[in-house]
C-alpha positions in Angstrom: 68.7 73.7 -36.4 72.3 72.8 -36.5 72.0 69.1 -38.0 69.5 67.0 -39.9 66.9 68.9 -40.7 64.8 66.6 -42.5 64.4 64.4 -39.4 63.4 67.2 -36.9 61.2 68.8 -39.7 58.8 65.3 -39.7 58.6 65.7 -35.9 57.9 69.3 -35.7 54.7 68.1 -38.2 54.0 65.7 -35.8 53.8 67.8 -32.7 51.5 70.6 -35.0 49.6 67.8 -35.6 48.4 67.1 -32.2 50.0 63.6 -32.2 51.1 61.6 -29.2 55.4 62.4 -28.9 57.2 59.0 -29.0 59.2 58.6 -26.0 62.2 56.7 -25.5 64.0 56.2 -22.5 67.8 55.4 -21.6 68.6 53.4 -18.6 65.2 53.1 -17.3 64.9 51.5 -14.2 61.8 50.4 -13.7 60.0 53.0 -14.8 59.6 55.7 -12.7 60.7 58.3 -14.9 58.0 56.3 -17.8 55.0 56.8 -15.1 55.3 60.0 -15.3 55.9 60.5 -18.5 53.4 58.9 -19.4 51.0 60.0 -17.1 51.5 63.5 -18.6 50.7 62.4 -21.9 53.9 61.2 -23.8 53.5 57.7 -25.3 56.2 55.2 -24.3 57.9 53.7 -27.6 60.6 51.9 -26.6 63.1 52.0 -23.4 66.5 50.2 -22.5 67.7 49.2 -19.1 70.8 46.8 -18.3 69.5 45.7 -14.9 67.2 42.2 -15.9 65.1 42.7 -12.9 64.6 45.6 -13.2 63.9 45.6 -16.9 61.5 42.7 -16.0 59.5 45.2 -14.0 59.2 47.5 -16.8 57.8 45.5 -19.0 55.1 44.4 -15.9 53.9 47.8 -16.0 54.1 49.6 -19.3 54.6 46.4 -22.0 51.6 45.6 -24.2 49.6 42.7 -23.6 50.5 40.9 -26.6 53.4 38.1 -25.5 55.9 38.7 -28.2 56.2 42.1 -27.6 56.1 41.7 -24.0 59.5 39.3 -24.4 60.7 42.7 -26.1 60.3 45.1 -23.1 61.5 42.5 -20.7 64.8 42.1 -22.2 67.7 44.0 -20.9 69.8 45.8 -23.0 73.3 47.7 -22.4 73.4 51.3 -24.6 77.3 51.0 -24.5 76.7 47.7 -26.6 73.0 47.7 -28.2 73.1 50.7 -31.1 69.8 53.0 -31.5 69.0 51.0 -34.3 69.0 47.3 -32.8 67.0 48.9 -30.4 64.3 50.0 -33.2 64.3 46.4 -34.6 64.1 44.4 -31.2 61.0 46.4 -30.8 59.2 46.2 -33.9 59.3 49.9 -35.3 59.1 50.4 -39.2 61.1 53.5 -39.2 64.7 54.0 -38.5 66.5 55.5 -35.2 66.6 59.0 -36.3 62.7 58.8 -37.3 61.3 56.7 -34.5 61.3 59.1 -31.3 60.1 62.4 -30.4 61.7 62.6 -27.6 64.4 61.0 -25.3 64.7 60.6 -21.8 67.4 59.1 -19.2 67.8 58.4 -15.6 71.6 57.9 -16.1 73.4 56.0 -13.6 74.6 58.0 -10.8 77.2 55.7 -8.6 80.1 57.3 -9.9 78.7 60.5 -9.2 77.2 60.6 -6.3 79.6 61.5 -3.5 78.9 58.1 -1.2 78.9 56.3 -4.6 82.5 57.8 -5.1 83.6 56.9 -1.4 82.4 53.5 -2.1 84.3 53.0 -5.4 87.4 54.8 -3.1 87.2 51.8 -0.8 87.0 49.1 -2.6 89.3 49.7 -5.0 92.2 51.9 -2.7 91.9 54.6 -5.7 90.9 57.5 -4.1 90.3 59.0 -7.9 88.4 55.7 -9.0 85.1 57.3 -9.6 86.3 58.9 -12.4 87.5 55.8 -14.0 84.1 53.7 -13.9 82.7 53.1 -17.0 78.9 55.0 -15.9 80.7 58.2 -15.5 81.0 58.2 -19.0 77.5 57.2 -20.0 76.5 60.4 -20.9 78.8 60.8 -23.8 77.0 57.5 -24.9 73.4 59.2 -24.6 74.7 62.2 -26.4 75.4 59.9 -29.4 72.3 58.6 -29.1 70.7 61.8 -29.6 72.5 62.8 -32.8 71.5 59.3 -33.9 67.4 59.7 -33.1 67.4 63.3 -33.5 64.8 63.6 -30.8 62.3 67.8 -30.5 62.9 67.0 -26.6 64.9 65.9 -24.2 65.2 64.8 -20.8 68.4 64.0 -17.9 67.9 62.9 -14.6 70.4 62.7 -11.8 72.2 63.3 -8.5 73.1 66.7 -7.7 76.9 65.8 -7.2 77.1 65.7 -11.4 77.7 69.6 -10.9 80.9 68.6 -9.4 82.9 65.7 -10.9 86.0 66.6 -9.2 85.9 70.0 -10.5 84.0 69.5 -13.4 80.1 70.2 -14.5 78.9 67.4 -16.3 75.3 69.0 -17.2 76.9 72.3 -18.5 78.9 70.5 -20.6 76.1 68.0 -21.9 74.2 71.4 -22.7 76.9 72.9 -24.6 77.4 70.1 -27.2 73.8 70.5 -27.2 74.0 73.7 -28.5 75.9 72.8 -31.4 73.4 70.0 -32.0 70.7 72.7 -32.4 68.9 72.5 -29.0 68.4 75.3 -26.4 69.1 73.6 -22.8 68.8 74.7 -19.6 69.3 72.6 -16.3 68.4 73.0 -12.5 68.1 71.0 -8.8 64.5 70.0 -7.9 63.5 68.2 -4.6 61.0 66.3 -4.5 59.1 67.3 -1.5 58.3 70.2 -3.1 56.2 68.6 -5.3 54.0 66.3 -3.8 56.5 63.3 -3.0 57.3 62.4 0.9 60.4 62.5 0.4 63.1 65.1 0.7 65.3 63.7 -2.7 66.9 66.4 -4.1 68.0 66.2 -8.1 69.0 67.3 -11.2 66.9 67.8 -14.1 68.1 69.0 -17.3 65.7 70.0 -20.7 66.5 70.5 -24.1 64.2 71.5 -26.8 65.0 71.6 -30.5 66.0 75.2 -31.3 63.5 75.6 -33.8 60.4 75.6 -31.7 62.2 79.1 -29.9 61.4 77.7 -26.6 63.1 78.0 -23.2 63.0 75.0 -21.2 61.1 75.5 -18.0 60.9 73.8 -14.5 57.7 73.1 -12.5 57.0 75.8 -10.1 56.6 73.9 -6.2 53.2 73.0 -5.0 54.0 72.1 -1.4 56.3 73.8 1.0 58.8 72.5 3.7 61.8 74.1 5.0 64.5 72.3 4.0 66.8 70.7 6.6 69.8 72.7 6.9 72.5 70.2 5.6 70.9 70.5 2.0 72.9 73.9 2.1 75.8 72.2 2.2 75.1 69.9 0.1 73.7 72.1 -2.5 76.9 74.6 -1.8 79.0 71.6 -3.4 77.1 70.3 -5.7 77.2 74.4 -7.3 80.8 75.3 -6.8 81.8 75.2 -10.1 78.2 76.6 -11.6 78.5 80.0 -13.2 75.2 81.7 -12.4 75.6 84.2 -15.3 77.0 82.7 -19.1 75.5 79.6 -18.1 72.5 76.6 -19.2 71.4 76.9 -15.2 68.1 77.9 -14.4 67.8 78.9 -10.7 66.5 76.5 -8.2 62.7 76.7 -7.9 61.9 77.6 -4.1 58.9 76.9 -2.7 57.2 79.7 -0.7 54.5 79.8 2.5 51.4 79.4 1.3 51.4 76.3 -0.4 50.0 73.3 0.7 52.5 71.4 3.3 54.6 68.5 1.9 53.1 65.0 2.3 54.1 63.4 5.7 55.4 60.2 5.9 52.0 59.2 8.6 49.8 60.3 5.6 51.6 58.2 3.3 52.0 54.9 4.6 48.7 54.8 7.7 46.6 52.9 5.8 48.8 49.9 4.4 49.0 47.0 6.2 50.2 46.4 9.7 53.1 43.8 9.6 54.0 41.7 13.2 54.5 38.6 11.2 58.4 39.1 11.0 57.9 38.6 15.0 55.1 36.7 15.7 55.3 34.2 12.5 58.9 34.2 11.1 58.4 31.1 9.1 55.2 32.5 7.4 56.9 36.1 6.5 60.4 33.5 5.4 57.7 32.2 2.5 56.0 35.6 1.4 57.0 36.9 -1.8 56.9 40.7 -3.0 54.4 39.7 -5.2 51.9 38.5 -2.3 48.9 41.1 -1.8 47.2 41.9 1.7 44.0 43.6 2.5 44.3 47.6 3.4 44.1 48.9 6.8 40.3 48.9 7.8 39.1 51.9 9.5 42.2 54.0 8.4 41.3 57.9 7.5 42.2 58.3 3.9 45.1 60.6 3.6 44.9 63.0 -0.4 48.0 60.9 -1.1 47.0 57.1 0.0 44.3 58.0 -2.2 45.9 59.4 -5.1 48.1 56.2 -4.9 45.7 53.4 -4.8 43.6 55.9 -8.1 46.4 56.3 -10.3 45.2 55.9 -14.1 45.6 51.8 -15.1 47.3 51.2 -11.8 44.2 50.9 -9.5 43.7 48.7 -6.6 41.0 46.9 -5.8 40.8 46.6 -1.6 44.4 44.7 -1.7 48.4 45.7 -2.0 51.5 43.5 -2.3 54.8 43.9 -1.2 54.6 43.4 2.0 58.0 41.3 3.0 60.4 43.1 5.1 64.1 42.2 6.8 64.0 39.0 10.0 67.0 40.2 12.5 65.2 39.4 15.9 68.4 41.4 17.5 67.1 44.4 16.9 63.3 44.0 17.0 63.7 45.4 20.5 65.7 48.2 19.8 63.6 49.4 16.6 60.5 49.3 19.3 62.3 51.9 22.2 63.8 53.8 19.2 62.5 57.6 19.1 61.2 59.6 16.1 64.2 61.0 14.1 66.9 58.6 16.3 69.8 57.3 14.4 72.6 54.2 14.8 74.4 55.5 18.0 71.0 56.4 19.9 69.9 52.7 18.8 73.3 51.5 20.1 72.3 53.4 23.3 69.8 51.4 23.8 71.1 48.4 22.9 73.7 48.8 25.8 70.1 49.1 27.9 69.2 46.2 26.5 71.6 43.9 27.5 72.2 45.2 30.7 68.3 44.0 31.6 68.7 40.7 30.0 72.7 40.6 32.0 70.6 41.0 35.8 67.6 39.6 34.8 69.6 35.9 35.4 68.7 34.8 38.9 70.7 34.0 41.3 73.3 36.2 40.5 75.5 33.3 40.6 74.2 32.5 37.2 75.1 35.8 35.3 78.0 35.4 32.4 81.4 36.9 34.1 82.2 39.4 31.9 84.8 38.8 29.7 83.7 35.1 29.0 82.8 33.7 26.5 78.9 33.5 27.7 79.0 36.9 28.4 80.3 37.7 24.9 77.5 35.5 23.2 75.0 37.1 25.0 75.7 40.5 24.1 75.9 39.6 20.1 72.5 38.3 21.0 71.7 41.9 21.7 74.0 44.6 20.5 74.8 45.3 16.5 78.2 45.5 15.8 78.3 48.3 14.2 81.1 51.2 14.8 79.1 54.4 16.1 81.7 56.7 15.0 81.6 55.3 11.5 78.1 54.4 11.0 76.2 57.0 12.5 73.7 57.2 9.9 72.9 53.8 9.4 70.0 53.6 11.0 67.0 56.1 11.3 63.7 55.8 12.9 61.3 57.3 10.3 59.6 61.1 12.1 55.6 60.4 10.7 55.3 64.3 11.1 57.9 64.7 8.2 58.7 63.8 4.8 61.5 60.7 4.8 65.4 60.8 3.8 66.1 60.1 0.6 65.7 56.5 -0.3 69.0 55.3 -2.0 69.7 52.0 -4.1 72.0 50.5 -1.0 68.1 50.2 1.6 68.4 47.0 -1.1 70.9 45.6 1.0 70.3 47.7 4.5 66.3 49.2 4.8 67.3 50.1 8.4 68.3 53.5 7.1 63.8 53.5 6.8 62.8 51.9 10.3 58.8 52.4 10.6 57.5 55.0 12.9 55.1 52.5 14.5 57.1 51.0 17.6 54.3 48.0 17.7 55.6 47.2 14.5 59.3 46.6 15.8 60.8 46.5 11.9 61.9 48.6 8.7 60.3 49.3 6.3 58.3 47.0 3.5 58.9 47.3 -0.4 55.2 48.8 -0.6 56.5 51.2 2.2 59.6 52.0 -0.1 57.3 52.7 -3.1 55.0 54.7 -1.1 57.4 57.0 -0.1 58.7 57.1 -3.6 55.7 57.7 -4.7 55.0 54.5 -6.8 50.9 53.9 -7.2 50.0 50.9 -5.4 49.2 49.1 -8.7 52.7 49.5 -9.8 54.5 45.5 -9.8 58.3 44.7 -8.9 59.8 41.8 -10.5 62.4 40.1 -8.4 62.8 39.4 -4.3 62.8 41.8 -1.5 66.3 43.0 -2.4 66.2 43.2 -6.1 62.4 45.1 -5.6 64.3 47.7 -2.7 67.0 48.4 -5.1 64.9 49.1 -8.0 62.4 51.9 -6.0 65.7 53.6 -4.7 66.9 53.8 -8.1 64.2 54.8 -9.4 62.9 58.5 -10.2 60.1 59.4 -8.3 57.0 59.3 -10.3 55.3 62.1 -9.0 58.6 64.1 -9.7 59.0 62.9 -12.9 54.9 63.9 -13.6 55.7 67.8 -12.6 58.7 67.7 -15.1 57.1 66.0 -17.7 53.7 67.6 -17.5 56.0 71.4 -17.5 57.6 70.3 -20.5 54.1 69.1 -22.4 53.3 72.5 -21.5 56.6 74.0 -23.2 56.1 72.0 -26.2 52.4 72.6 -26.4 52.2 76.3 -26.2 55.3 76.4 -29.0 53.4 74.4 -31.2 50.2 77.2 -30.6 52.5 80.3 -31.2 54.0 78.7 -34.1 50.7 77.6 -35.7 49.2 81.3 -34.5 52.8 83.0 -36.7 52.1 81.2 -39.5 48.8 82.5 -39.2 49.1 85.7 -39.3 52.0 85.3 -42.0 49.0 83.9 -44.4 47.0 86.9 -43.7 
């Protein structure tokens, strides 16, 4: 142990002792990374999370019940600006930063990494290079400070894969080698997320550290369910490790999952029994007033699917017969074209049809006589009446009919402003996807509560880390940190003898 010894040495008691591990959590969304966290066993202490919606939510879910404390976790708070030790007096903890956590976790923010996030930034500001001017690129530095200030046994980094390669540079091997001089063994890999229970396929980085002490290497969960990957994530994963040594390195090889295991969740199995939604069509004024917040009954006569179920029983976010979140997006343009869509078909195929579309509606006006001349300006209303406007050749991804035999495309925080990236595989239902649809497939439990509107609760699950994700990481590392506590108790054992 490189630095502070005293601090570390009261944890390392702690863990002997069988004691819950005090978590805190950076840039926390609303709580995705927590769920599972907690759900493996770690007891949430204290988080921070600049978003106000978002930290809104968190404190929905995970705050006590008394009111002052609640007005605690609610509060957002910026780590660039609020020092570990405002953060242990906001939420009432008698000890000081480099006492009060066990370990520390973060789902930093990944715009400036992510290579659309670094297009975007491109755009906007005419910089091609402006992704690695924006101030979140940085905000690892600022956790790293953080952890020589708390002095946590653990710790835990989520993120995009595209944090390998920051212009040429890999952010996680260099996060793990000032670890090393802050006495932590670290090790850091890509996990996706259908491979472990989640249908989804949201491939990400995960990087562990564990205080040197406990001489234990950080370990990743081992798949439970199998899917071929689709052949672009070799590409993607190709440039995401071009500058990853694979030898002389913190990188742990990517867990693979193998034939045999159970197959990944399908996106029919995962949202069947919720709610089906016509009111966008059939009552636009009535779906105009309903709120995120607003609960429906299930699906009657709907065959429970492992995962529905496992969503509606997760511990203290049961349901009881009804779910919220059922609001989704009113464009009648393209109710039509959502309903003649095919599985797996994306923007130009819906553009396709479109042009079909119009062309029905163009010689459907009797006597002919009556048809727009084209070129007028009739004829031009009438065909923004039916056709998007969209540019095939640059938006050929923006829309995509969800495949129910398959896990869905990763949800990103942008479906808070487009969802039609997620339209719903059911062509009755003519629509995207709902915010309980979004959770679903991000595997929030049904129970789970979004502050905010439709667009504020859309950008918060795409942000978010999947829970069941964060459950196989966490529950690996209780593992770690459990069976290094038993060796070291069983050495000092045998040293007394």
């Amino acid at each position: 142990m490189k630095k502070n010894n005293h601090a570390r040495a009261a944890k390392l008691l702690r863990l002997r002792s069988g004691k819950s591990l005090r978590t805190l959590e950076l840039c926390s969304g609303c709580g995705g990374m927590s769920l599972g966290l907690r759900t493996a066993g770690f007891a949430l202490t204290a988080h921070a999370e600049a978003d106000p919606v978002a930290s809104t939510s968190y404190a929905l879910n995970f705050a006590p019940s008394n009111p002052n404390a609640r007005d605690a976790w609610s509060k957002p708070r910026d780590i660039l600006t609020c020092p570990p030790q405002m953060l242990v007096s906001d939420f009432g903890l008698k000890e000081t930063a480099e006492t009060a956590f066990d370990v520390v976790a973060a789902g930093l923010p990944c715009q400036a990494f992510a290579r659309i996030g670094r297009s975007k930034l491109g755009s906007v500001s005419g910089d091609a290079n402006a992704f690695k001017k924006d101030a979140r690129a940085t905000l690892y530095r600022r956790f790293l400070k953080y952890v020589t200030a708390t002095q946590p046994l653990a710790i835990l980094i989520e993120n995009v894969p595209d944090i390998l390669n920051f212009g040429g540079h890999n952010i996680p091997e260099e996060i793990c080698e000032t670890l090393d001089k802050l006495g932590y063994i670290s090790r850091y890999t890509l996990l996706n997320a259908a491979y472990y229970g989640v249908p989804q396929l949201r491939e990400r980085l995960f990087l562990i550290a564990i205080d040197s002490s406990l001489n234990a290497i950080p370990a990743f969960p081992e798949p439970t369910h199998w899917i071929r990957l689709p052949q672009g994530y070799e590409g993607s994963r190709g440039f995401a490790l071009k500058h990853v040594q694979k030898h002389a390195s913190h990188f742990h090889p990517i867990p693979e999952a193998k034939k045999g295991l159970i197959k990944s969740v399908n996106i029919r199995d995962a949202l069947r029994d919720l709610p089906f939604i016509s009111t966008h069509f059939a009552d636009p004024a009535t779906m105009r007033k309903r709120h995120v917040s607003d609960a429906l009954p299930y699906r009657a006569g709907r065959e429970l699917s492992e995962y529905a179920l496992a969503m509606r029983k997760w511990p203290s976010f049961e349901t009881d017969g009804t779910v919220d979140g059922h609001v989704v997006r009113l464009t009648r343009r393209d109710y039509p074209i959502f309903s003649r869509m095919p599985h797996g078909a994306d923007y130009p195929k819906a553009l396709e049809i479109a042009e079909q579309l119009f062309a029905e509606k163009w010689t459907s006006f009797q006597p002919r006589s009556q048809r727009p001349r084209e070129k007028s300006r009739a004829y031009s209303a009438l065909r923004k009446q039916v056709i998007p406007p969209y540019d095939p050749d640059k938006f050929p991804n923006k829309w995509w009919k969800l495949d129910p035999t398959a896990p869905s495309r990763t949800l990103t925080a942008h479906i808070g402003k487009d969802t039609y990236s997620h339209i719903h595989y059911d062509s009755r239902q003519k629509r995207s996807i709902s915010v309980r649809e979004a959770a679903r497939l991000q595997s929030f439990p049904d129970g789970f509560r979004f502050a905010g509107a439709m667009n504020a609760a859309f950008r918060q699950i795409g942000n978010a880390v999947p829970p069941l994700l964060s459950l196989a990481v966490a529950s690996c590392l209780m593992r770690t940190l459990r069976q290094s506590r038993a060796s070291d108790a069983d050495g000092r054992r045998g040293m007394a003898a």
